[in-house]
C-alpha positions as MATLAB code, in Angstrom:
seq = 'XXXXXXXXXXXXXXXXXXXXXXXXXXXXXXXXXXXXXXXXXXXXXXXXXXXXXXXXXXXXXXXXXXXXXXXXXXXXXXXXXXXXXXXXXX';
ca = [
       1.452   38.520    0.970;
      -0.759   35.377    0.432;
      -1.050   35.280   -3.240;
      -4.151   33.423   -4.756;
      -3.147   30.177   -7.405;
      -3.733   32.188  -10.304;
      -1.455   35.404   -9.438;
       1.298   33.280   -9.195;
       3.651   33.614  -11.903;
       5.694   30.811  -13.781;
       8.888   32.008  -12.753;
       7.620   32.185   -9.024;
       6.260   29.513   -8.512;
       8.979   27.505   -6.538;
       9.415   27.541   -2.516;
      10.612   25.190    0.529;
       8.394   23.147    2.617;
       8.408   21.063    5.225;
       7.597   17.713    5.694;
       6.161   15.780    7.963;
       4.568   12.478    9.262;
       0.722   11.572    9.472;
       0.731    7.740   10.722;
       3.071    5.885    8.666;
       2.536    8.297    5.506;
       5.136   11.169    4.854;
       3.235   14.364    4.210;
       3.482   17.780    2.744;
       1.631   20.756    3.283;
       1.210   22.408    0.631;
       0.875   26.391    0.555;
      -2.334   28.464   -0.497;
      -0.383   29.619   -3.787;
      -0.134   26.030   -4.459;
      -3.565   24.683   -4.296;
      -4.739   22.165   -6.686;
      -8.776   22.413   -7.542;
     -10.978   19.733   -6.190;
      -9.970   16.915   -3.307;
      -8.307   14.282   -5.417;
      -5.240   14.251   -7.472;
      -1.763   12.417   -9.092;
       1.218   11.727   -8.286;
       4.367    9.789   -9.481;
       7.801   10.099   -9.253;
       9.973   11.368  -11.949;
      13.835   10.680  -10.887;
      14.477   12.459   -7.571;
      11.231   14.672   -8.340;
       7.826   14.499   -7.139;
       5.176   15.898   -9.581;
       1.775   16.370   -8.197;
      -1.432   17.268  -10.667;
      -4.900   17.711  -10.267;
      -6.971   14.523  -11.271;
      -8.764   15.011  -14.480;
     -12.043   15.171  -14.522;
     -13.952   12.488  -16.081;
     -15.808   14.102  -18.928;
     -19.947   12.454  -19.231;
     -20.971   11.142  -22.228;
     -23.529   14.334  -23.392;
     -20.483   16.300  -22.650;
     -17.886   14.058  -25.028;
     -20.904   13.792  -27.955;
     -21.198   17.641  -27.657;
     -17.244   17.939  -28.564;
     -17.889   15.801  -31.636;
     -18.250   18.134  -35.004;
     -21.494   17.102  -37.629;
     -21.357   13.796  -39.595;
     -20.881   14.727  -43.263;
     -19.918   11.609  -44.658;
     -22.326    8.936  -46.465;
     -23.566    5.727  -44.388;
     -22.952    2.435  -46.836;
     -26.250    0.454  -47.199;
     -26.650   -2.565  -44.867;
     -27.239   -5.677  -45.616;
     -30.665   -6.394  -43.028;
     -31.272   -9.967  -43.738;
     -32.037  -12.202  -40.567;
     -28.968  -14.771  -40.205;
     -30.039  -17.678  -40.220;
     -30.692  -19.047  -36.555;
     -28.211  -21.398  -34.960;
     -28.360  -24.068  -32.777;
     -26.395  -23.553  -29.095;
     -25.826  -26.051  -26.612;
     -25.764  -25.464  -23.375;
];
């Protein structure tokens, strides 16, 4: 039975692998009811324990402004007099 990522239950979600080599890198592979969306991802080392999670995507700026909820605050008046100019050596 070759269940999909999400039919996999919490409390079934554990099984032995077997690793290998590719060049000098030890690898895993890692079974179809373990797949991790897209072809990038983390990984560090807790202890003994290897924990391996998808990379998060980064979110675009029209994306992040549309999470933001409606100014309804005041804006304090500005003070738009030209400083005066300065003089800069180079």
């Amino acid at each position: 039975m070759n269940a999909r990522p999400q039919d996999v239950t919490e409390a079934a979600q554990e099984r032995e692998v077997k690793l290998f080599r590719n060049g000098r890198n030890q690898a895993v592979r890692i079974p179809v009811e373990f797949e991790l969306p897209g072809n990038e991802a983390v990984m560090r080392k807790e202890g003994d324990r290897l924990i391996l999670e998808p990379k998060p995507r980064k979110m675009g700026l029209a994306a992040l402004l549309a999470t933001f909820e409606p100014w309804e605050g005041e804006f304090p008046e500005l003070d738009e007099t030209t400083p005066p100019p300065e003089d800069v050596e180079l």
